[in-house]
MARVEXFI-916914 format. One record per residue: x, y, z of N, C-alpha, C, O in turn; residue in one letter. Coordinates in nm, 3 decimals, always signed. Layout:
BEGIN
n.c1=X; n.c2=Y; n.c3=Z; ca.c1=X; ca.c2=Y; ca.c3=Z; c.c1=X; c.c2=Y; c.c3=Z; o.c1=X; o.c2=Y; o.c3=Z; rest=a
...
***
This chain:
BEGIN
n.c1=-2.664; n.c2=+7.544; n.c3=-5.239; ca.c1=-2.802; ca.c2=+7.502; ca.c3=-5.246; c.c1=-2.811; c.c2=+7.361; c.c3=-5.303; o.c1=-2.886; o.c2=+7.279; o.c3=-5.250; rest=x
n.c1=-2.718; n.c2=+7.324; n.c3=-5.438; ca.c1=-2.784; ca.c2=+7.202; ca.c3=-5.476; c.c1=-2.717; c.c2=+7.080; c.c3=-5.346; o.c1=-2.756; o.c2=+6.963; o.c3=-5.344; rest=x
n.c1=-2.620; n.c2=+7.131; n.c3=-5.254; ca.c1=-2.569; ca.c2=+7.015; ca.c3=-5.163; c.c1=-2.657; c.c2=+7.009; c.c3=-5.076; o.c1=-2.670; o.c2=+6.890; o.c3=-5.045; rest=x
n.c1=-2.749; n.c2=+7.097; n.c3=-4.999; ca.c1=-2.884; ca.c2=+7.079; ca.c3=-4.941; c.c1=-2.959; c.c2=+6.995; c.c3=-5.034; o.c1=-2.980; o.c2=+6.876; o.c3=-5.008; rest=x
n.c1=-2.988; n.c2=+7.033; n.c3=-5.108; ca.c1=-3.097; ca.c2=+6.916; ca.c3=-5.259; c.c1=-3.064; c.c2=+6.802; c.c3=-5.216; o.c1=-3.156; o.c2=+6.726; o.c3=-5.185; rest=x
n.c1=-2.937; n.c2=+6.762; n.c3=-5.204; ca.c1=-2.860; ca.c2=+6.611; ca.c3=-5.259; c.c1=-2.848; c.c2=+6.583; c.c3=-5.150; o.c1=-2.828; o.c2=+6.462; o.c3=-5.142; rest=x
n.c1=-2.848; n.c2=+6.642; n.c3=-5.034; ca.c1=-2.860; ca.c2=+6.579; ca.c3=-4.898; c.c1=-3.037; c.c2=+6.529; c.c3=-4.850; o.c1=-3.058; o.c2=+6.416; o.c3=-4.804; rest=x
n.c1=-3.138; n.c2=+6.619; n.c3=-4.868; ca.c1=-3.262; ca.c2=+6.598; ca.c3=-4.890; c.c1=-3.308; c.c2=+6.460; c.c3=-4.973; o.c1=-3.399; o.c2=+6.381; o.c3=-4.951; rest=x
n.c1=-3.248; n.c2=+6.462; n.c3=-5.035; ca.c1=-3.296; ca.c2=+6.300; ca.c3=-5.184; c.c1=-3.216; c.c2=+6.216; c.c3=-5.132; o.c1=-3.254; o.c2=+6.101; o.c3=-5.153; rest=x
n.c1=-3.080; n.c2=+6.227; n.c3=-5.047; ca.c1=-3.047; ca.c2=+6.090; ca.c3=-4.980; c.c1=-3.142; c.c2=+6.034; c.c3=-4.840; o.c1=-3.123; o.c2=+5.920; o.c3=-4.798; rest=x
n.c1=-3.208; n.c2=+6.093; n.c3=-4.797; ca.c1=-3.262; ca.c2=+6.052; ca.c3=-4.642; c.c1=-3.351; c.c2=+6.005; c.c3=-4.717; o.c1=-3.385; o.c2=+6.051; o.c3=-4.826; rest=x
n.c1=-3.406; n.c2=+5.887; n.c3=-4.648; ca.c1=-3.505; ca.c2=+5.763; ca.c3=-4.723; c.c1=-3.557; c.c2=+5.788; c.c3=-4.607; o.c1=-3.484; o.c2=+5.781; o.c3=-4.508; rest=x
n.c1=-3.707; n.c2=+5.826; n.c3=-4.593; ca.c1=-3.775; ca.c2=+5.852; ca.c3=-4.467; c.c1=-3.937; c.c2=+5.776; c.c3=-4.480; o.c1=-4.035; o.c2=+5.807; o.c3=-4.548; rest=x
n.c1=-3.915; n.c2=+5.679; n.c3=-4.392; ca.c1=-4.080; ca.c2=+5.631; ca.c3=-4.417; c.c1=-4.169; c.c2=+5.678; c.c3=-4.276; o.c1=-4.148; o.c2=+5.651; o.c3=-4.158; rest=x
n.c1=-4.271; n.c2=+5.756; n.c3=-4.336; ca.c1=-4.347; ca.c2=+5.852; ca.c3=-4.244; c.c1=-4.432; c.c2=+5.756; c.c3=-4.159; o.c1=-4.446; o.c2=+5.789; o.c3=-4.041; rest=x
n.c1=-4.496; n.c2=+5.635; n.c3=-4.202; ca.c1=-4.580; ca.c2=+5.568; ca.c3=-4.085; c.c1=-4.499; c.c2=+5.528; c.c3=-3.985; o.c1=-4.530; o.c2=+5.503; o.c3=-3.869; rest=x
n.c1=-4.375; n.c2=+5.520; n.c3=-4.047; ca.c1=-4.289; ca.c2=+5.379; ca.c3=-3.938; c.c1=-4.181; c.c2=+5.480; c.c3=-3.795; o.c1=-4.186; o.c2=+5.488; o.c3=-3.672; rest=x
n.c1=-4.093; n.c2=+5.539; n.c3=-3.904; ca.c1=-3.977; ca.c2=+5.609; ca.c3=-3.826; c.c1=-4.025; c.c2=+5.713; c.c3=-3.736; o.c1=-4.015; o.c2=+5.716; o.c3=-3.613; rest=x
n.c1=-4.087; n.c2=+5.812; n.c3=-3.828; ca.c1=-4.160; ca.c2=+5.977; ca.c3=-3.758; c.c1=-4.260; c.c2=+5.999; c.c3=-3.648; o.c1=-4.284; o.c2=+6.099; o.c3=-3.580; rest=x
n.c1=-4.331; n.c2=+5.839; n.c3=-3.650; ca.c1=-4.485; ca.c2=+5.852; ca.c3=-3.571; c.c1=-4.443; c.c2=+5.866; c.c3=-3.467; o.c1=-4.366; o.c2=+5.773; o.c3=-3.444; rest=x
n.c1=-4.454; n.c2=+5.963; n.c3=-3.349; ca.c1=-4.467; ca.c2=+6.000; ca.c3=-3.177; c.c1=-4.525; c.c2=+5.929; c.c3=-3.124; o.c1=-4.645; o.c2=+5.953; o.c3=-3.130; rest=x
n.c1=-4.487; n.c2=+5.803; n.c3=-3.041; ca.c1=-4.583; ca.c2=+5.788; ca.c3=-2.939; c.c1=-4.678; c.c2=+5.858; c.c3=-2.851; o.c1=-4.654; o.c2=+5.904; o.c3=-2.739; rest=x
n.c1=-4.759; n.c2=+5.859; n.c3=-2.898; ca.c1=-4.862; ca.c2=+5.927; ca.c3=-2.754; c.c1=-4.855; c.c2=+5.931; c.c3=-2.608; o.c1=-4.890; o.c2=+6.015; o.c3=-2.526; rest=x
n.c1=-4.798; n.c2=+5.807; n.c3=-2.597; ca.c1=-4.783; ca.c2=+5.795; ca.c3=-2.428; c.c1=-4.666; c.c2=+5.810; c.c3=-2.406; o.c1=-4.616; o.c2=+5.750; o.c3=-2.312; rest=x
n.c1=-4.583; n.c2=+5.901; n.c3=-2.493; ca.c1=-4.439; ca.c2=+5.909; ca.c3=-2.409; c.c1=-4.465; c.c2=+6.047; c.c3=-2.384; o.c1=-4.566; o.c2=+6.117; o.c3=-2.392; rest=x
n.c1=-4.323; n.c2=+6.071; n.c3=-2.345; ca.c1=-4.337; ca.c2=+6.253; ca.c3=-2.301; c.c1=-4.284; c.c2=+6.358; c.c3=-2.418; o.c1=-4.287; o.c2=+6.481; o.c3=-2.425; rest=x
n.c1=-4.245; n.c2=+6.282; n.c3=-2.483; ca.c1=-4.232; ca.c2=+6.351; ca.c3=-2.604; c.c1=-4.339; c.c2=+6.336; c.c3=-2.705; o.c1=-4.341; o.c2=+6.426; o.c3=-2.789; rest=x
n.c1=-4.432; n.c2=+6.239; n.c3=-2.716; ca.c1=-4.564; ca.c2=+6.220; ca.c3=-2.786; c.c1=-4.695; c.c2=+6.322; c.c3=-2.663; o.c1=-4.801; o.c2=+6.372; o.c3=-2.702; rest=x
n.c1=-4.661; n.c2=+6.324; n.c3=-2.569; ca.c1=-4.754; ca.c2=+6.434; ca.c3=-2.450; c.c1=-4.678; c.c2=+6.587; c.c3=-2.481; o.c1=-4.758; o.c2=+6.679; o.c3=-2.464; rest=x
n.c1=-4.562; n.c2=+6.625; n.c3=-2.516; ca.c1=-4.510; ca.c2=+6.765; ca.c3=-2.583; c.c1=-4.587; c.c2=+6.762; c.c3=-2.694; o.c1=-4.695; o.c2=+6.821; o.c3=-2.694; rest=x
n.c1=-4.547; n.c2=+6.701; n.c3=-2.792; ca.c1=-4.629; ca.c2=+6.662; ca.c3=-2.962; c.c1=-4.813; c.c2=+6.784; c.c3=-2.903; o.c1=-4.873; o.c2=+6.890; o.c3=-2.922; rest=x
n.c1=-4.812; n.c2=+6.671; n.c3=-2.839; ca.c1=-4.965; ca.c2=+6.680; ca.c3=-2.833; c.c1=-5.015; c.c2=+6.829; c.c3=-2.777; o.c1=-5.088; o.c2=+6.900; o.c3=-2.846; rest=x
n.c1=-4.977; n.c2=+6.861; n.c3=-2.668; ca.c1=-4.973; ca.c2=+7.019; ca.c3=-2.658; c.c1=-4.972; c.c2=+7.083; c.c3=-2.713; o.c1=-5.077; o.c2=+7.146; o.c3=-2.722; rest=x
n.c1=-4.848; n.c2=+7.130; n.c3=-2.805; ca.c1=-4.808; ca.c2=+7.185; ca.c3=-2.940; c.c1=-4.897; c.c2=+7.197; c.c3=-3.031; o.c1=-4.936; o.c2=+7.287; o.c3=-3.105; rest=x
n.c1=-4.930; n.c2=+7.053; n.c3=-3.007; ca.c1=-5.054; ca.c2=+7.089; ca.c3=-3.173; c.c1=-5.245; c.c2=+7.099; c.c3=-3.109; o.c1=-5.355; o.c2=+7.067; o.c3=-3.153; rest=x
n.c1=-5.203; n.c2=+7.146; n.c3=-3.014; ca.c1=-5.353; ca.c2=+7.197; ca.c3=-2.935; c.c1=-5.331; c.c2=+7.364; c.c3=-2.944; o.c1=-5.422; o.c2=+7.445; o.c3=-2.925; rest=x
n.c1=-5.227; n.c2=+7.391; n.c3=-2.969; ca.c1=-5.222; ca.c2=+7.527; ca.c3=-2.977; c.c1=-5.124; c.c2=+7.610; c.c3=-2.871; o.c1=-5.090; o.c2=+7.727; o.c3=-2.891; rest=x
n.c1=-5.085; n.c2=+7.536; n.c3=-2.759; ca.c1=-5.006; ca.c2=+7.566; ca.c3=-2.608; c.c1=-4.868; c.c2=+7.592; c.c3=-2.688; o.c1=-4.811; o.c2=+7.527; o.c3=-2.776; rest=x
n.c1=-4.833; n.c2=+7.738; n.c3=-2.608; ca.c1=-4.700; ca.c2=+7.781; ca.c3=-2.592; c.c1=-4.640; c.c2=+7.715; c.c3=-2.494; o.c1=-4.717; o.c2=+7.695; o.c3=-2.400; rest=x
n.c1=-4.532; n.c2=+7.673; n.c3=-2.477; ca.c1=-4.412; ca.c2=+7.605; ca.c3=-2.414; c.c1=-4.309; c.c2=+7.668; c.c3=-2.366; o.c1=-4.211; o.c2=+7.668; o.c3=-2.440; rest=x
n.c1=-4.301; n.c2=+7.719; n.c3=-2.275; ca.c1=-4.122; ca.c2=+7.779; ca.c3=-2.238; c.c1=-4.062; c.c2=+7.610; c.c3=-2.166; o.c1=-4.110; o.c2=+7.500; o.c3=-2.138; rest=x
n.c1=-3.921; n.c2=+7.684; n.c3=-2.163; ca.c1=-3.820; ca.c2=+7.552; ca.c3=-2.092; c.c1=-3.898; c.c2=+7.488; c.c3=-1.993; o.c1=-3.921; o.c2=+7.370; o.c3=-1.966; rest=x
n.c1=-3.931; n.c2=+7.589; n.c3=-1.949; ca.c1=-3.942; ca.c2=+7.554; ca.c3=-1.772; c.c1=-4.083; c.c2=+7.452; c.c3=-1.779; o.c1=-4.094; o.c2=+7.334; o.c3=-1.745; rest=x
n.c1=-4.176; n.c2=+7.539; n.c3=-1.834; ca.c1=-4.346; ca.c2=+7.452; ca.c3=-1.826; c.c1=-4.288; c.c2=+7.288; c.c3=-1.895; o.c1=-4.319; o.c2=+7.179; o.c3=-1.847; rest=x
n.c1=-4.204; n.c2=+7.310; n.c3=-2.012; ca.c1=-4.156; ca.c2=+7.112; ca.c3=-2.040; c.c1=-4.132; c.c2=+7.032; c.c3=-1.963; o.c1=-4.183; o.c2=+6.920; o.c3=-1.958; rest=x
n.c1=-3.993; n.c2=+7.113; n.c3=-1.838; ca.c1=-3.988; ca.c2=+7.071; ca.c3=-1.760; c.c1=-4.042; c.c2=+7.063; c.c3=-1.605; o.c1=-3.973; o.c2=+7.015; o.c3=-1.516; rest=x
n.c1=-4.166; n.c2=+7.111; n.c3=-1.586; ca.c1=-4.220; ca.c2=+7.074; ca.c3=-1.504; c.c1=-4.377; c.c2=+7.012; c.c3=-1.590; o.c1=-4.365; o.c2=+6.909; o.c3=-1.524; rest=x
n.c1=-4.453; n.c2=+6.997; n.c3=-1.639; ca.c1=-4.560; ca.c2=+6.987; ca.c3=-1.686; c.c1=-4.529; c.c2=+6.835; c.c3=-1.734; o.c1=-4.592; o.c2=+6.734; o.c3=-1.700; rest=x
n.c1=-4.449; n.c2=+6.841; n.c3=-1.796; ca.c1=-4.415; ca.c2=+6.663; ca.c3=-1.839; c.c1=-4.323; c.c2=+6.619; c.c3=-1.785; o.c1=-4.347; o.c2=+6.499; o.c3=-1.790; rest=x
n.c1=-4.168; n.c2=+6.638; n.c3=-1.701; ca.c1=-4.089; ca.c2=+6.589; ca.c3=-1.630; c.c1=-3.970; c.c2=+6.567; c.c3=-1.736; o.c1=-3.931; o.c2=+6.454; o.c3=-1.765; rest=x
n.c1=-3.913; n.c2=+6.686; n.c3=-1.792; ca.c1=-3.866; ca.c2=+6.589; ca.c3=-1.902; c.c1=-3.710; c.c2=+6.684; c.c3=-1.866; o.c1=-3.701; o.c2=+6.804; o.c3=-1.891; rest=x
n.c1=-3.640; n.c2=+6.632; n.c3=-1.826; ca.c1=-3.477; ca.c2=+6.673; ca.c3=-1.768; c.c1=-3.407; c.c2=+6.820; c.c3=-1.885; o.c1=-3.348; o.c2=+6.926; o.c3=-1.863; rest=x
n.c1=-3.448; n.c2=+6.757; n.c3=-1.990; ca.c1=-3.382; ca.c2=+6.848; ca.c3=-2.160; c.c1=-3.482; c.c2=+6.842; c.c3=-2.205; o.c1=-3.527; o.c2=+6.739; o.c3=-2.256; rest=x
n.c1=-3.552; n.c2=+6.963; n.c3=-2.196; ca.c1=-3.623; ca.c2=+7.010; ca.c3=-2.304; c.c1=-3.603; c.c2=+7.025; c.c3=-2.443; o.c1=-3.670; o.c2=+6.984; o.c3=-2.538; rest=x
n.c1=-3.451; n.c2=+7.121; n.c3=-2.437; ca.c1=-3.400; ca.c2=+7.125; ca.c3=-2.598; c.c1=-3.373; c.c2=+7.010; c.c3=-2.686; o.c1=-3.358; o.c2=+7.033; o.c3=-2.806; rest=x
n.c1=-3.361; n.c2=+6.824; n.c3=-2.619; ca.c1=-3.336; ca.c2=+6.729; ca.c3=-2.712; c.c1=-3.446; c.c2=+6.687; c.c3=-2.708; o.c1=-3.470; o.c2=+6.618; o.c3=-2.807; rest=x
n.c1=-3.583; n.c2=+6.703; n.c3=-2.591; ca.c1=-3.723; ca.c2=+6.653; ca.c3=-2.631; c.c1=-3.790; c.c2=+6.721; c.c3=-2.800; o.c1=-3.854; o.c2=+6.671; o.c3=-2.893; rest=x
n.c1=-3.729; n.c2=+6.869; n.c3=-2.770; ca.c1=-3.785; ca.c2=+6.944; ca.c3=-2.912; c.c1=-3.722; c.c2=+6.878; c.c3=-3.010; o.c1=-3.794; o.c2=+6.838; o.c3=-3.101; rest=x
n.c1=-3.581; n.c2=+6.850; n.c3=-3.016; ca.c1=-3.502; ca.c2=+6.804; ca.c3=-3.144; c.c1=-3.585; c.c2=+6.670; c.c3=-3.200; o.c1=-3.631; o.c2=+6.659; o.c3=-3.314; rest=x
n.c1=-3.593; n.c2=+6.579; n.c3=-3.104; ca.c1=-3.650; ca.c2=+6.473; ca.c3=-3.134; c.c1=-3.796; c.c2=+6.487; c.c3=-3.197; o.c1=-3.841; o.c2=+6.404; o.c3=-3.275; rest=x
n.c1=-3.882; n.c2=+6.624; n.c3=-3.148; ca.c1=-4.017; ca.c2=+6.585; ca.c3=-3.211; c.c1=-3.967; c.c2=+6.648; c.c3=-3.340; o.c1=-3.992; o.c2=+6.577; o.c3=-3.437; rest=x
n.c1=-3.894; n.c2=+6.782; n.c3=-3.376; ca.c1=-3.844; ca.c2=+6.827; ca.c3=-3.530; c.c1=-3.780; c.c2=+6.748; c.c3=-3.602; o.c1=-3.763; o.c2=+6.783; o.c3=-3.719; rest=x
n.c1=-3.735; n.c2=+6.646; n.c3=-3.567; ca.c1=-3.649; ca.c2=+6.527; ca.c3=-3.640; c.c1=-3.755; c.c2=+6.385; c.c3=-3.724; o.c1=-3.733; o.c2=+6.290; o.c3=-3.798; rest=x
n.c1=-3.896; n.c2=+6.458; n.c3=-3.642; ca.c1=-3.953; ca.c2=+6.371; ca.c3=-3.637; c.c1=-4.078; c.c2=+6.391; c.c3=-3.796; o.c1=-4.141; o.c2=+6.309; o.c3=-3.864; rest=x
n.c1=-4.064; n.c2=+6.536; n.c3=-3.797; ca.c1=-4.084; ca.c2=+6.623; ca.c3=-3.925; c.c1=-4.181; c.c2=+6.718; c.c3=-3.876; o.c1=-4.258; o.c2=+6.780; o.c3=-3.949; rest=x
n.c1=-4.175; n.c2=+6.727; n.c3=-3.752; ca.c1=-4.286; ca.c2=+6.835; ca.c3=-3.674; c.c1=-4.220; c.c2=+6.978; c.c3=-3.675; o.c1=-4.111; o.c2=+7.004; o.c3=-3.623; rest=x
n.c1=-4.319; n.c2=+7.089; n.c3=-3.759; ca.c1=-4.238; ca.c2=+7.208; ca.c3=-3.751; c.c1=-4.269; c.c2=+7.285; c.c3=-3.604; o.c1=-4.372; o.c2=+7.337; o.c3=-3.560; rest=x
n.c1=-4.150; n.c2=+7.269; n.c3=-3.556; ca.c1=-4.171; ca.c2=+7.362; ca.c3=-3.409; c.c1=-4.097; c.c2=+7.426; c.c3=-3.388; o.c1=-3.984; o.c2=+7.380; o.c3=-3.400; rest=x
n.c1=-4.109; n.c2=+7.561; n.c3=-3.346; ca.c1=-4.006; ca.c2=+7.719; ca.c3=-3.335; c.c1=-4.025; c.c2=+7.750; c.c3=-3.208; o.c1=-4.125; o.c2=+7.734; o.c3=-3.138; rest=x
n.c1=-3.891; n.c2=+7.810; n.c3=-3.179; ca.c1=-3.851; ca.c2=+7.908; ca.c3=-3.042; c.c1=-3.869; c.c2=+7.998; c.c3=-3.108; o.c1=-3.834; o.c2=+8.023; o.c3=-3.224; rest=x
n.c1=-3.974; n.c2=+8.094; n.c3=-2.976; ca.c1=-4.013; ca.c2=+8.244; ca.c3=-3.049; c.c1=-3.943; c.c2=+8.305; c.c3=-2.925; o.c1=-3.916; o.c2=+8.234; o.c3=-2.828; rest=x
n.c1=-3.910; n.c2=+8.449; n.c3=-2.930; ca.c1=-3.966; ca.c2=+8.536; ca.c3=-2.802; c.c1=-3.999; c.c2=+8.580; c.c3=-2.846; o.c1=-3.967; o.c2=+8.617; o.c3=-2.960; rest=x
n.c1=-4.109; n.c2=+8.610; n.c3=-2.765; ca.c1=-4.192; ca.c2=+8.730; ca.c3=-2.700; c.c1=-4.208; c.c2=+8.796; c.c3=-2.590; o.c1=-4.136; o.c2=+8.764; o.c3=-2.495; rest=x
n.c1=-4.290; n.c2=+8.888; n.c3=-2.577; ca.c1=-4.260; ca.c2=+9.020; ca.c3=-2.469; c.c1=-4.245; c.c2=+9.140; c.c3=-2.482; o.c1=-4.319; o.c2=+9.168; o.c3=-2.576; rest=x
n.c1=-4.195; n.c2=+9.234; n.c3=-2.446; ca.c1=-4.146; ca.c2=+9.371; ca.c3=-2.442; c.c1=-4.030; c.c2=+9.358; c.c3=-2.353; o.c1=-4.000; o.c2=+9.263; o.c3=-2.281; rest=x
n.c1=-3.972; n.c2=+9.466; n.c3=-2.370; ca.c1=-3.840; ca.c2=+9.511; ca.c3=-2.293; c.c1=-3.840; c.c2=+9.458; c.c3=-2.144; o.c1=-3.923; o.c2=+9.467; o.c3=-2.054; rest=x
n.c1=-3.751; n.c2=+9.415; n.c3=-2.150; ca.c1=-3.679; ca.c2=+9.370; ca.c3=-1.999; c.c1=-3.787; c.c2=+9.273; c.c3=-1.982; o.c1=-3.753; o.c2=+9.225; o.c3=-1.874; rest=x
n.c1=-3.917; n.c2=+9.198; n.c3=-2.023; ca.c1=-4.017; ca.c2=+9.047; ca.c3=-1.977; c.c1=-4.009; c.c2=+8.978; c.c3=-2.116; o.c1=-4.116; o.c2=+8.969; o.c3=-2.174; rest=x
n.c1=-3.893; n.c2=+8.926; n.c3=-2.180; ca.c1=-3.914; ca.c2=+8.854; ca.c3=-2.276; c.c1=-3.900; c.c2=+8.746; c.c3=-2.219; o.c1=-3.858; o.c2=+8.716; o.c3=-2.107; rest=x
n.c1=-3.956; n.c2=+8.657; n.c3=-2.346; ca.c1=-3.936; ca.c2=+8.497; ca.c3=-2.289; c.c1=-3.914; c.c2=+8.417; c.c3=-2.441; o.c1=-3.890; o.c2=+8.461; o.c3=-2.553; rest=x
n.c1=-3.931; n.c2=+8.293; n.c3=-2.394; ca.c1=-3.866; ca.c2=+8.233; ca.c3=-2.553; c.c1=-3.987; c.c2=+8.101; c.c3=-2.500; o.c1=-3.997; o.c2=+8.039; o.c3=-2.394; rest=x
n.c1=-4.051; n.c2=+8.096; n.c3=-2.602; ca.c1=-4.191; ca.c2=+8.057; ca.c3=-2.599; c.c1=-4.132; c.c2=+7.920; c.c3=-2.720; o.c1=-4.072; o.c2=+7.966; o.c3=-2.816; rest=x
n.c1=-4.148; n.c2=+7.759; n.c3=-2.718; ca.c1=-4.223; ca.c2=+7.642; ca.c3=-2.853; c.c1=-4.322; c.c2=+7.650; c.c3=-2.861; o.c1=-4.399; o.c2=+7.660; o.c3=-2.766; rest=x
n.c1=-4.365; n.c2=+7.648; n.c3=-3.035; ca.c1=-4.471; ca.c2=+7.708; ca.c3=-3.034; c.c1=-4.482; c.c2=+7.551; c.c3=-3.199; o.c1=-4.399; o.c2=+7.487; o.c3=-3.263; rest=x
n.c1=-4.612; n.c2=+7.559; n.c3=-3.196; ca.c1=-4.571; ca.c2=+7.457; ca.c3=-3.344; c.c1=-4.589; c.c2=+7.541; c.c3=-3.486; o.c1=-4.598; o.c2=+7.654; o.c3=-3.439; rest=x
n.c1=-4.599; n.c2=+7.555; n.c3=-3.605; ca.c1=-4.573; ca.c2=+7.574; ca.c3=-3.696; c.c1=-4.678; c.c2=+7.558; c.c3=-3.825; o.c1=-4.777; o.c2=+7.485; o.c3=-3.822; rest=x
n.c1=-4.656; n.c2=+7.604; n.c3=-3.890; ca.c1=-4.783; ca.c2=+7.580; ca.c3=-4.002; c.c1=-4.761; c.c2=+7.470; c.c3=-4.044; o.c1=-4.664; o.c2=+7.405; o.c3=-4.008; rest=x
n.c1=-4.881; n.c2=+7.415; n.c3=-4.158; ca.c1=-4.840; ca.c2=+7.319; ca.c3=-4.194; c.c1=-4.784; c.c2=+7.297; c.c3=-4.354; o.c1=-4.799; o.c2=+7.359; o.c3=-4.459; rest=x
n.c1=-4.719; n.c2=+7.188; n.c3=-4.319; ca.c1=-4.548; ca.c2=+7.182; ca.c3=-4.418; c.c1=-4.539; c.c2=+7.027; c.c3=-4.440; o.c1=-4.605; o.c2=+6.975; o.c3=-4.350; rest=x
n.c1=-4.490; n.c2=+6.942; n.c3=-4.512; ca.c1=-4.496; ca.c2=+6.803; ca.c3=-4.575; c.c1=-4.385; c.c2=+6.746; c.c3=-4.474; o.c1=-4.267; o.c2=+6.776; o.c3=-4.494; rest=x
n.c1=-4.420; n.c2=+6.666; n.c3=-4.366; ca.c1=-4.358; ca.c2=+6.637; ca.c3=-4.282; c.c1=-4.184; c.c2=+6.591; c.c3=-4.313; o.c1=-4.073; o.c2=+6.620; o.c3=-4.266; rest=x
n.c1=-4.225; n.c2=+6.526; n.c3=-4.390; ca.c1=-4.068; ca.c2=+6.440; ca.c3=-4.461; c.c1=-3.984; c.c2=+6.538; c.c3=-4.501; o.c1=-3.864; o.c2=+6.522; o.c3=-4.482; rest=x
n.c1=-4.037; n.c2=+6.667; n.c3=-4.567; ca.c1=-3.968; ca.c2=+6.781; ca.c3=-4.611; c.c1=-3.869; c.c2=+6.800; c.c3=-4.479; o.c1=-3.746; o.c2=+6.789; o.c3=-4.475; rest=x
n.c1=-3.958; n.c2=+6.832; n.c3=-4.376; ca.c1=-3.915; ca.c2=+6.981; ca.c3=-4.258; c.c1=-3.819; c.c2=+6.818; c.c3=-4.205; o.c1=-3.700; o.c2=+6.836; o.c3=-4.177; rest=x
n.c1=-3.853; n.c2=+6.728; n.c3=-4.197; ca.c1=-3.744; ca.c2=+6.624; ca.c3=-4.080; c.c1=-3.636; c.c2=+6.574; c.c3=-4.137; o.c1=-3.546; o.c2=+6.534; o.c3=-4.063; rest=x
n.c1=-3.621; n.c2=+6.566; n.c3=-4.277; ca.c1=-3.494; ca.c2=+6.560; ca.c3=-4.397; c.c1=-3.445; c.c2=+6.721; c.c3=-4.384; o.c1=-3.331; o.c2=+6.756; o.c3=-4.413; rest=x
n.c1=-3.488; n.c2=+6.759; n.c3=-4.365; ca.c1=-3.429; ca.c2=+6.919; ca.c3=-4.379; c.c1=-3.367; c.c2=+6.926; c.c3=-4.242; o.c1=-3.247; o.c2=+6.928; o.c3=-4.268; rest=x
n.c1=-3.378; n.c2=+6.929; n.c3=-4.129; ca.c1=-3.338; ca.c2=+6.920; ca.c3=-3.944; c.c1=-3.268; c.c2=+6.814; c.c3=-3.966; o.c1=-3.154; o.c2=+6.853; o.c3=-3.940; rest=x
n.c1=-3.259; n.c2=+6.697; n.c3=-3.998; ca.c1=-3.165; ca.c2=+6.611; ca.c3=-4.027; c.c1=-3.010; c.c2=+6.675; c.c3=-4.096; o.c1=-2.901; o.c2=+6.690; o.c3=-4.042; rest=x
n.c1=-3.062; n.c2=+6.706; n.c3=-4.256; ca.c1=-2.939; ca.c2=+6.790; ca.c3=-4.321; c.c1=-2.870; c.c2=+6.911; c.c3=-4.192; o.c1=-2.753; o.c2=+6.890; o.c3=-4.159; rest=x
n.c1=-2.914; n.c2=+6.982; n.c3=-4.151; ca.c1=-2.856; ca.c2=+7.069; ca.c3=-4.105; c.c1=-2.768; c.c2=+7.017; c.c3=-3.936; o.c1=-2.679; o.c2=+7.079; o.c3=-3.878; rest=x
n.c1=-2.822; n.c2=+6.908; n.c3=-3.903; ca.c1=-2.782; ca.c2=+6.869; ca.c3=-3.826; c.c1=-2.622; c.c2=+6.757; c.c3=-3.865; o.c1=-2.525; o.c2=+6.725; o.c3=-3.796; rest=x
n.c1=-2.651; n.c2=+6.737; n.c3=-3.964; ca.c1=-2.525; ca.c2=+6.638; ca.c3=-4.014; c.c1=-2.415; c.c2=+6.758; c.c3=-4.092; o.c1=-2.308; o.c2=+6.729; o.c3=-4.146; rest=x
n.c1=-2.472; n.c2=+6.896; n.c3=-4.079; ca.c1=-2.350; ca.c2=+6.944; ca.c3=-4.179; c.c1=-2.234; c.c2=+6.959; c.c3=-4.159; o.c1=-2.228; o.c2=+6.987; o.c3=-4.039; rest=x
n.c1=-2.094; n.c2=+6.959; n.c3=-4.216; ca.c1=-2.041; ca.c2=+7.002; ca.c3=-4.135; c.c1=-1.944; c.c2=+7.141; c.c3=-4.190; o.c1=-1.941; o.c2=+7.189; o.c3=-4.303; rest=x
n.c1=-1.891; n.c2=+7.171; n.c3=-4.107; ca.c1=-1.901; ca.c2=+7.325; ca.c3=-4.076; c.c1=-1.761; c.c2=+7.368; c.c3=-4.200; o.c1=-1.726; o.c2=+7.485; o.c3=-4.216; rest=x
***
């Protein structure tokens, strides 16, 4: 736990500059969905915005300090795996935190 801490207090993160989404990209048009309330599977990312990888469009908006989760949902044999966005959480926290876990190593 305290090497998570000490990884958290090294990322120097300035929230106006680094984190902000463009709006007019396709990852600032995901952003924006998300936080209208729209569930996301793979497929609607990639057809609805054109975006080849869905899974590094998501990394990039969680990196960005946006909390966003793969759910499934469904019942037996019609599940699906739904992005969905997240409550709200101190941005710098959740994108220093997806950062740490992304640099750990194993």
């Amino acid at each position: 736990m305290y090497k998570l801490l000490e990884r958290l207090t090294t990322f120097k993160l300035d929230i106006r500059s680094k984190s902000k989404m463009r709006t007019n990209s396709k990852q600032g048009a995901i952003l924006e969905a998300l936080q209208s309330g729209e569930r996301l599977t793979s497929a609607d990312i990639k057809s609805k915005f054109n975006v080849s990888n869905p899974g590094a469009a998501i990394q990039a908006i969680k990196f960005a300090g946006y909390p966003v989760f793969l759910n499934t949902v469904g019942k037996k044999g019609a599940k699906v795996k739904v992005y969905t966005m997240g409550t709200k959480a101190p941005r710098e926290v959740i994108a220093a935190g997806y950062r740490a876990l992304a640099t750990r190593t194993a």
